[in-house]
C-alpha positions in Angstrom: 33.2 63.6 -21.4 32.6 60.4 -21.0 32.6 57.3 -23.6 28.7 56.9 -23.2 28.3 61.1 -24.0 30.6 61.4 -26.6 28.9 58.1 -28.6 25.6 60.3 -28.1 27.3 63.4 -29.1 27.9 62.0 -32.2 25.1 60.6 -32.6 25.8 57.1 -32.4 22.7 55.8 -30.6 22.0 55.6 -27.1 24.0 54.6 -24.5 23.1 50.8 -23.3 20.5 50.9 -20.9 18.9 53.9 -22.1 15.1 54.2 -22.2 13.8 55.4 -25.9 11.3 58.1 -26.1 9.3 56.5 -28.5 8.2 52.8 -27.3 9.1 50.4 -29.7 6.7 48.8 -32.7 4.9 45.4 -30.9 1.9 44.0 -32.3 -0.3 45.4 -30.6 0.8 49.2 -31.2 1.0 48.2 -35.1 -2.7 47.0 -34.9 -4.1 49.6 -32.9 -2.9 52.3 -35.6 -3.3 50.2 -38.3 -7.0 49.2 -37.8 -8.3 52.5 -37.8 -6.9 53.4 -40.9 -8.0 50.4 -42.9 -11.4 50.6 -41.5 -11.8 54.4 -42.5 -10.1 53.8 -46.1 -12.6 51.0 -46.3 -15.6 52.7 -45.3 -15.0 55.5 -47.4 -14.6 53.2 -50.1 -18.2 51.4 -49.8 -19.4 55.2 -49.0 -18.3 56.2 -52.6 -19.6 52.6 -53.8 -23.1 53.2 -52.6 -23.3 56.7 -53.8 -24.3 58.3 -50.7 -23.1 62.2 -51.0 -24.3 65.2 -49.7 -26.7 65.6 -53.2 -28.2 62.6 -52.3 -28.7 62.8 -48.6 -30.2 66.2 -49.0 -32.4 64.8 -51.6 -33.4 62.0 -49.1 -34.1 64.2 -46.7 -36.7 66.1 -48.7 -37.8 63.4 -49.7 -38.5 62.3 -45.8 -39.9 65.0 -45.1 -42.5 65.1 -47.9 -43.5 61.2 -46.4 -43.6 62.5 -42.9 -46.0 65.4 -43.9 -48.2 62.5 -45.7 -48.3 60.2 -43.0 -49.7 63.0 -40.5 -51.6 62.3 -38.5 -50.8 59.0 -37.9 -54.9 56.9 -37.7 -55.2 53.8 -36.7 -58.1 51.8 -38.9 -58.5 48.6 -36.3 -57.5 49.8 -32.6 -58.4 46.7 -30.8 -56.6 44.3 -33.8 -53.8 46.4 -33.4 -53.2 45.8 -29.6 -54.3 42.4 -30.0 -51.1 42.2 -32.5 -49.0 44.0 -30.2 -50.2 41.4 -27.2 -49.5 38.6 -29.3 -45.5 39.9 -30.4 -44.8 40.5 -26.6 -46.4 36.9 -26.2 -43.9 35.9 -28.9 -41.6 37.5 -27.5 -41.7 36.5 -23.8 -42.2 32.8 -25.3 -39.4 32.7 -27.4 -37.0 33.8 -24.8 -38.6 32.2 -21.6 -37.6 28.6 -24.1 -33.8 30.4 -24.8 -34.1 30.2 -20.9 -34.4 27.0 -20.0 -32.4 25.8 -23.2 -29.0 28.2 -22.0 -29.4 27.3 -18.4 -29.0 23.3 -19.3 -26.1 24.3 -21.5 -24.5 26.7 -19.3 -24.6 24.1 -16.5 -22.6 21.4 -19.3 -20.5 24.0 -20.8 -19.0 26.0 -17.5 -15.6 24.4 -16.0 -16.6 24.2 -12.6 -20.0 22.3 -12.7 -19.4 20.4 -16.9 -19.3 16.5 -16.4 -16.4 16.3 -18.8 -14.4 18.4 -21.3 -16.0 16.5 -24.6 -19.5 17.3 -23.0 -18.2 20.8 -22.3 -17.0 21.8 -25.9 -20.3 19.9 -27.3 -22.4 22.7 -25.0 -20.2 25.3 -26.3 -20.5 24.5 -30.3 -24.1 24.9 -29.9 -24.0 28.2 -27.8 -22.0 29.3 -30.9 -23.9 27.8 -33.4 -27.5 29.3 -32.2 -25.3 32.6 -31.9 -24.4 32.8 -35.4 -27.7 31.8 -37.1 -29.8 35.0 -37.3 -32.9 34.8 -36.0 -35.0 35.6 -39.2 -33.5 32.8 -40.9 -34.5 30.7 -38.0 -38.0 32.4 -38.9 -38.3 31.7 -42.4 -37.3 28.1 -41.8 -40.2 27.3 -39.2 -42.7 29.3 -41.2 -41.6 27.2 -44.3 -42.3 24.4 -41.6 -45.3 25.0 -39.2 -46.6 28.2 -42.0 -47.8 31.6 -40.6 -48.3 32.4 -37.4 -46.5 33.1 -33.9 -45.1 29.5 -33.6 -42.0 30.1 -35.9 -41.5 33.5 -34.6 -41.3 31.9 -30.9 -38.7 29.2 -31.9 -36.5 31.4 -34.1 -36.4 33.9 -30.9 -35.9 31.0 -28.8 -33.3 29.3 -30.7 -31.4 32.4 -31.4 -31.7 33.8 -28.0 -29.7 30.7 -26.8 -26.0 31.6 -28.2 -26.4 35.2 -26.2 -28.3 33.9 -23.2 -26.0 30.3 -22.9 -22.6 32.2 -23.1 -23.6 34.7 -20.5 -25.4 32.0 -18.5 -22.1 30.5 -18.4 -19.9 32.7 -17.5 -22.7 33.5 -14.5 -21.7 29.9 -13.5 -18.5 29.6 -13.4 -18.4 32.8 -11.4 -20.3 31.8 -8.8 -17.7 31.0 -5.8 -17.0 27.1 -5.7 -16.2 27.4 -1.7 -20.1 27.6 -0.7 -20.4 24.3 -3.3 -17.9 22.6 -1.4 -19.8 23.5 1.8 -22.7 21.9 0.9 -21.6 18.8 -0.6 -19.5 18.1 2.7 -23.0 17.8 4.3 -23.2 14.4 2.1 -25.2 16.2 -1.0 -25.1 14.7 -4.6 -24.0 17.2 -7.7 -27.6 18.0 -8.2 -27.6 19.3 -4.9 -24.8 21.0 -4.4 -25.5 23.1 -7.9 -29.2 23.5 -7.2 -28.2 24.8 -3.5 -24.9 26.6 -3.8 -24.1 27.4 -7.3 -27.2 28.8 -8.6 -28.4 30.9 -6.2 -25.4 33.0 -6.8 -25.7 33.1 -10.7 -29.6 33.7 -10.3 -29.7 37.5 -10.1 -26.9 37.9 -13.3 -29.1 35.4 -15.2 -32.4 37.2 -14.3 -30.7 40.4 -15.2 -29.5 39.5 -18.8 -33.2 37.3 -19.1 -35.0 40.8 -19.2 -32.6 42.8 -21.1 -32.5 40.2 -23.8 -36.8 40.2 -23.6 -35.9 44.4 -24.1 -33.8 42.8 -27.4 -36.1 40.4 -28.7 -39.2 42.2 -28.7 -37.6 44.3 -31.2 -36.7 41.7 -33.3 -40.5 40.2 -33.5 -41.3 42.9 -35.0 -38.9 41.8 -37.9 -40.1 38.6 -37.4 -43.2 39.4 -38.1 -42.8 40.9 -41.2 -41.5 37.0 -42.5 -44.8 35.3 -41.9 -44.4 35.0 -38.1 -47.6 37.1 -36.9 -47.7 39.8 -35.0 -47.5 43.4 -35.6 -44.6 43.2 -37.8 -46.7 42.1 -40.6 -49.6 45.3 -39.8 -46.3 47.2 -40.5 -45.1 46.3 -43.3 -48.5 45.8 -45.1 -49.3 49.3 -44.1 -46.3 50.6 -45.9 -46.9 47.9 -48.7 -49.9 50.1 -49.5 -48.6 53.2 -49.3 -50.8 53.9 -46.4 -48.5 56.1 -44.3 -51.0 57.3 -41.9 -51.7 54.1 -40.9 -48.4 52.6 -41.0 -47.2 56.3 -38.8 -49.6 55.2 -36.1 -48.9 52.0 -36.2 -45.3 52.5 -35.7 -46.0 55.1 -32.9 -47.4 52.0 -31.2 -44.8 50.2 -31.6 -42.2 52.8 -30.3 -44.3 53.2 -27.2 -44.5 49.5 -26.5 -40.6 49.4 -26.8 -40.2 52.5 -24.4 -42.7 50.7 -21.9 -40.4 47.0 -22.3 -37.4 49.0 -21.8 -38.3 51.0 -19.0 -40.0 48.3 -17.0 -36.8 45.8 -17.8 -34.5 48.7 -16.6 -37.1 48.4 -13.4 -36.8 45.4 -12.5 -33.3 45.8 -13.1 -32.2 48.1 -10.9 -34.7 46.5 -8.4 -32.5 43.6 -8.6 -29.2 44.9 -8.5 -30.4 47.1 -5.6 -32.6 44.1 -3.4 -28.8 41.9 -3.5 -27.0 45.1 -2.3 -27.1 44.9 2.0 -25.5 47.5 4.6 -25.2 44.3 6.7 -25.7 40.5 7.5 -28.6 39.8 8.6 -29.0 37.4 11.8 -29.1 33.7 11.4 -31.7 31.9 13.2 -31.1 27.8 13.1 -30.2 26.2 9.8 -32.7 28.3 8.0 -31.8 30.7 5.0 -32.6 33.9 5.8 -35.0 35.9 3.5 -33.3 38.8 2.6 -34.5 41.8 0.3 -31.7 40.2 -2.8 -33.7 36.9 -1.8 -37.0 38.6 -2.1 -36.8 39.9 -4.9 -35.2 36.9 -7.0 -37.9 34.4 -6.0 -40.7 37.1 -6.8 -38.8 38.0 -9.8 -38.5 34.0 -11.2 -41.8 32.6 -10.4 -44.0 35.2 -11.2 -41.4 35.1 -14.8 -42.7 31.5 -14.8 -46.2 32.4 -14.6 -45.7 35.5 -17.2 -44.0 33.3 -19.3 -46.3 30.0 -19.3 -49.2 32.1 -19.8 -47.1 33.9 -22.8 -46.7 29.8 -24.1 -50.0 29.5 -24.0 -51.2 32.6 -26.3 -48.5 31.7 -28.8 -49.2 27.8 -29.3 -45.6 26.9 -27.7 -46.9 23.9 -25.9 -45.9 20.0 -25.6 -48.5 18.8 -28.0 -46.8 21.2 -30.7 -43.7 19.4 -30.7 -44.6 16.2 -32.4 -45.5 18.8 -35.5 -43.0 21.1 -35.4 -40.3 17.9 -35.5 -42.0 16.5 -38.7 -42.2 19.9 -40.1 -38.8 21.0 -39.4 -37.8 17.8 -41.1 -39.4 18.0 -44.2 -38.3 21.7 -44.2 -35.0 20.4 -43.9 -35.7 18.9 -47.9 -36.9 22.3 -49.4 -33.8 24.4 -47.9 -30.7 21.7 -48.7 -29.3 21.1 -50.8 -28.8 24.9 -52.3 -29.4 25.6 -56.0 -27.2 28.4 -56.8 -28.3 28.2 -60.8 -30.9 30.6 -60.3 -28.9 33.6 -58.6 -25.4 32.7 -60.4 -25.4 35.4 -62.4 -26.0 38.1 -59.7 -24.6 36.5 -56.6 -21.1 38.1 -57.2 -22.1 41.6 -57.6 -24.9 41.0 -55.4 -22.5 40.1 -52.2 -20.4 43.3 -53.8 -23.2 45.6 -52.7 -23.8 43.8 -49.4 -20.7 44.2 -48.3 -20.5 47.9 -49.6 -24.0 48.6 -47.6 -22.5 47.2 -44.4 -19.1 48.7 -44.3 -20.5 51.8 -45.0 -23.3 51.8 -42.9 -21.0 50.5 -39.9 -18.3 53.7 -40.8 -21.0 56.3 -41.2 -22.7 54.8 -38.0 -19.5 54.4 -36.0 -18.4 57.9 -36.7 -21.7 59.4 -35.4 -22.6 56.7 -32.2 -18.7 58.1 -31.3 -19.7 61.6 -31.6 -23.0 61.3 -29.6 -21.5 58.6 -27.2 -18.6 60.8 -26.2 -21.5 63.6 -25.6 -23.3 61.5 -23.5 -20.6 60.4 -21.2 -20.3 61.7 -17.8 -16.4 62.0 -18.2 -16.8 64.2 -21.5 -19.7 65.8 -22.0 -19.1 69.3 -21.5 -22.1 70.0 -19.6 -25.0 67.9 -17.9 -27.8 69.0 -19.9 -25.5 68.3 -23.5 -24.7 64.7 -21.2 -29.1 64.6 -20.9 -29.8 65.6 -24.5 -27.1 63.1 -26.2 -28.7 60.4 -23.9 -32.5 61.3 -25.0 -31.4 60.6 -28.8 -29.6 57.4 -28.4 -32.5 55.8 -26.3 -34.7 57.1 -29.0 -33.1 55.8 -31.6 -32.5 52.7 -29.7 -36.2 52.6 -29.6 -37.1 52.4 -33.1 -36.7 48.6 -34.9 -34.6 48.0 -37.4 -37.3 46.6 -39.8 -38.8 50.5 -39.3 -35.8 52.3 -39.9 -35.4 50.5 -43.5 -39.3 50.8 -44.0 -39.3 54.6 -43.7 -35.8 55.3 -45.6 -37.1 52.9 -48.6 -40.6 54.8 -48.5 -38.8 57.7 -49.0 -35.7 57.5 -51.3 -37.5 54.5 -54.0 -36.6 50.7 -53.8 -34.4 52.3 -56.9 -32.5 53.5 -54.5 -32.4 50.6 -52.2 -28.8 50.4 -51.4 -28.8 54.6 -50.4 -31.6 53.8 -48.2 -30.6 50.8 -46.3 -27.2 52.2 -45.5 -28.4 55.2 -43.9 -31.3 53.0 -42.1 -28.2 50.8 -40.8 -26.5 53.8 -40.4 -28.4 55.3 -37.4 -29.2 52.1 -36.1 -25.6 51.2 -36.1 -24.8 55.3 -34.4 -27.4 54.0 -31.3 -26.1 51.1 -30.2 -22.5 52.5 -31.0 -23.2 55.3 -28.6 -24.1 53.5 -25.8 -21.5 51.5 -25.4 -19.4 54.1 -26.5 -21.2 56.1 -23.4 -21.0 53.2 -21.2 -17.1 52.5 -22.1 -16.4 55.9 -21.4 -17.6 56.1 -18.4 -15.5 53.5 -16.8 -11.7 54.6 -18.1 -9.2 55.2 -15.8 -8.6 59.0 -14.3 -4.9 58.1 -13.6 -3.8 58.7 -17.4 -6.0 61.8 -18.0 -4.6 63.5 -14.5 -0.7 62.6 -15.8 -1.5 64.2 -19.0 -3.6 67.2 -17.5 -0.2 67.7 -15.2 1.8 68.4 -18.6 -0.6 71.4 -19.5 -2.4 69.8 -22.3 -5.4 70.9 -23.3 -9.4 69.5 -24.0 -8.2 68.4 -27.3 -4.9 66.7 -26.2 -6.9 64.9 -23.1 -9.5 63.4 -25.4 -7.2 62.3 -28.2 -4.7 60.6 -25.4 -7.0 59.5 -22.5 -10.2 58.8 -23.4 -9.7 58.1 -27.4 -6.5 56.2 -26.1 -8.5 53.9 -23.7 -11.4 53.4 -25.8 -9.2 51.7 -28.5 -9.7 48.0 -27.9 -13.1 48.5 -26.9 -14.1 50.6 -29.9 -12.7 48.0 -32.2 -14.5 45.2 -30.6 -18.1 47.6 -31.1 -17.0 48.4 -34.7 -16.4 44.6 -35.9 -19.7 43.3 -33.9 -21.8 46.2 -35.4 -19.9 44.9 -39.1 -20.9 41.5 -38.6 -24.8 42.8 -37.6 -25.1 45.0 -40.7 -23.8 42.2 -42.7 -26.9 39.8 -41.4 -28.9 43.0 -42.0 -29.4 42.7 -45.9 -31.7 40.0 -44.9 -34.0 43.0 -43.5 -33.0 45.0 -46.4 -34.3 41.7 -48.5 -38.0 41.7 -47.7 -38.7 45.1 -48.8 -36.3 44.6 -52.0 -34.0 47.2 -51.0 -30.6 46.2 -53.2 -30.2 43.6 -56.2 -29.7 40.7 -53.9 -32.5 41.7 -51.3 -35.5 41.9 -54.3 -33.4 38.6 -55.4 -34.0 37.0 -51.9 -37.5 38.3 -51.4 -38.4 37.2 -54.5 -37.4 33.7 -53.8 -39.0 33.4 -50.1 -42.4 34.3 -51.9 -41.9 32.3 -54.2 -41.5 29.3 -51.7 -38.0 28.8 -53.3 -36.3 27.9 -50.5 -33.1 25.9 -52.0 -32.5 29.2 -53.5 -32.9 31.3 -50.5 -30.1 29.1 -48.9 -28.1 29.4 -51.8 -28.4 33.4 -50.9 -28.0 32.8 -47.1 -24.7 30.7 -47.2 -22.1 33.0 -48.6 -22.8 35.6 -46.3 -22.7 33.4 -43.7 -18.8 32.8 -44.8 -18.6 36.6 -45.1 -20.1 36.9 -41.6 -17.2 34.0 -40.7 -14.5 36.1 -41.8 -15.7 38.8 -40.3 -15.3 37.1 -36.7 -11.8 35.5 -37.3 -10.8 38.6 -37.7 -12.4 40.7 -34.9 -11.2 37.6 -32.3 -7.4 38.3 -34.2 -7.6 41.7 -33.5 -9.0 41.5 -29.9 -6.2 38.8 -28.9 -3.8 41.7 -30.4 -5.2 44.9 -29.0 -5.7 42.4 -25.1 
């Protein structure tokens, strides 16, 4: 026996150079156990906090029911006002983001490395992108309507304004991908910078910009309908004064509208879509003749696709008073609006602020546990990889667009309708809840549809089982990106209890509604800023985490 087997015979350690079965403890193994099981002890926590238990959901659900059997059959008093509401949110809608647009393209051109004019211009671009980003678009609303007053105006800038942090750091990131070797082909014919990014780095970052432009449209429409609710027009405020008077029936068929119009946006922006993604895909080259650019069917279809959005989008302008000659009195509004909101007076909500951010923060984390757990469930069941058969795979896919479909402002309508504003804090969790579970699942889905086979073949060549293959490959790779989708749907339910706020769902919500009502709005921002530092937190931590878990 040698020295190196006798020290392991008696169990000394390992001889040097040995390879330990169990890896050793690095930062990023002790954060991907360790998150998991802070985020469930927290979440059951705030579940316990809230009070949600299987009493009260069944309860709710009663409840639910007994509103649903009211409601039907869902009438609609004012057809034609109704669809001239509907017209005038996609208008809003199709403004607001056709301004994020041409906003994000300016600032993606100043913020990416390959076309910025210099790196203090560059991180200037970039703290704007964030700071639109991390401003909620309903504060933008109630800002402008404290500004311009009621009407689709405000609902197009806070749309626009807040599109700009998605729209500029994707822009970006369309930019600097676009390959610098066709730029430097063109500016050795003697062209300026204007040239050279008009002519070879924008037409390859059209396409991915024209893509994201109509899914965030898809996005924002949903949000007008919030917006609406805030003094912003549109059918928003139909909705919620429906269900301010108790009129389900009304307020049923007005929300089957509404559903339907976000099917129909969806569908047409998953369309045009795939009819962009398809036109730039080409068996071959086509043949050059001369100096001219040929028109291929990727070519095609980007120009169609980008004027007639011009066209769409000035005649959108147009409907929803976005114009030049607004500007002049949307800057002296925003100005003197700028004297109402700062600086905050925090005397009137002192005494409830504390345990009024206790509850928002209990509402969110639960909501984003109780959501997580159930977008995993469905989004495994909808993944190609896992579901266990197609039609479980088509099923699983049905729900999550349909909950997808339904605004947020309608979920927390419906559960507040039916559980009491007594019971505001039960109500808006679950609301959160299943909108947190369909946007959870689709990534989810999505993610799980792109992991690796290598890892789930080596541990189906051991003999493990179903249970051992989801637990190591697909749980295993979905990890990092799970975390990412839990934190980002955190940070969204903690902007949320402004929703929650303007049907007085939770002691801070009435607190806040009260106030914007009121035309209080020093007050409102005393609300507003703590869960902004909340929300703060929130992201150091989830950027921490994703640097650790890389």
């Amino acid at each position: 026996m040698t020295h190196g087997s006798a020290t392991r015979a008696r169990g000394l350690g390992p001889a040097a150079g040995a390879v330990p079965l169990t890896p050793p403890p690095s930062a990023r193994r002790i954060a991907a156990w360790a998150y998991p099981v802070v985020f469930a002890g927290l979440g059951l926590l705030a579940v316990q906090h809230v009070g949600i238990g299987l009493a009260a959901l069944a309860e709710g659900g009663d409840a639910m029911g007994a509103l649903l059997a009211r409601a039907w059959t869902p009438t609609l008093a004012a057809p034609a006002t109704t669809f001239a509401h509907v017209l005038d949110t996609l208008s809003m809608t199709i403004a607001g983001t056709a301004l994020a647009v041409a906003a994000a393209t300016v600032l993606a051109v100043l913020a990416a490395r390959n076309t910025t004019p210099g790196p203090a211009v560059r991180s200037l671009a970039l703290a704007m992108i964030v700071g639109c980003r991390a401003i909620p678009d309903i504060v933008f609303a109630i800002f402008f309507v404290a500004a311009l007053g009621i009407g689709p105006l405000p609902g197009v800038l806070a749309l626009g304004l807040h599109s700009i942090g998605m729209l500029g750091k994707l822009f970006t990131e369309a930019v600097e991908a676009a390959d610098d070797g066709i730029g430097e082909a063109v500016a050795a014919t003697g062209a300026g910078p204007v040239r050279r990014l008009l002519a070879g780095i924008f037409p390859q970052a059209v396409p991915s910009m024209v893509a994201v432009t109509l899914y965030r449209i898809d996005i924002n429409f949903r949000a007008s309908v919030l917006l609406g609710a805030v003094g912003a027009g549109g059918i928003g405020m139909d909705l919620r004064t429906a269900f301010g008077f108790t009129d389900y029936r009304e307020a049923l068929g007005i929300s089957c509208v509404v559903v339907a119009v976000v099917f129909l946006v969806e569908a047409v922006s998953l369309g045009l879509r795939s009819l962009l993604i398809g036109g730039g895909r080409a068996s071959g080259l086509p043949p050059v003749r001369g100096t001219r650019v040929p028109w291929t069917a990727g070519r095609t279809v980007t120009h169609v696709a980008v004027w007639g959005g011009l066209l769409v989008a000035a005649v959108a302008c147009w409907r929803s008073g976005a114009t030049p000659d607004a500007a002049p009195a949307t800057a002296a509004g925003s100005l003197r609006a700028l004297t109402e909101f700062f600086p905050p007076d925090f005397a009137p909500v002192l005494d409830i602020l504390g345990p009024g951010l206790a509850e928002v923060c209990a509402i969110a984390m639960a909501a984003t546990f109780l959501g997580v757990l159930g977008g995993l469930v469905l989004g495994l069941l909808a993944a190609r990889t896992v579901a266990p058969h197609p039609a479980v795979r088509a099923a699983a896919r049905a729900a999550l667009a349909f909950l997808r479909s339904i605004p947020d402002l309608l979920l927390v309508l419906l559960f507040v309708a039916a559980f009491g504003i007594a019971e505001g804090a039960v109500a808006g969790t679950c609301a959160l809840s299943l909108f947190t579970a369909s946007f959870v699942g689709k990534l989810v889905a999505d993610t799980a549809e792109e992991i690796r086979p290598g890892p789930k073949e080596a541990i189906l060549s051991t003999g493990a089982g179903r249970v051992q293959e989801l637990l190591y490959t697909v749980l295993g790779q979905l990890t990092p990106r799970l975390t990412g989708h839990s934190l980002y749907a955190l940070d969204v339910n903690l902007r949320s209890f402004l929703v929650l706020g303007i049907v007085g769902a939770g002691e801070i919500g009435f607190a806040l509604s009260r106030h914007i009502r009121s035309l209080d709005y020093d007050v409102v921002t005393a609300i507003v800023l703590p869960i902004f530092a909340i929300v703060l937190v929130v992201e150091l931590v989830s950027a921490s985490l994703r640097g650790a878990l890389r």
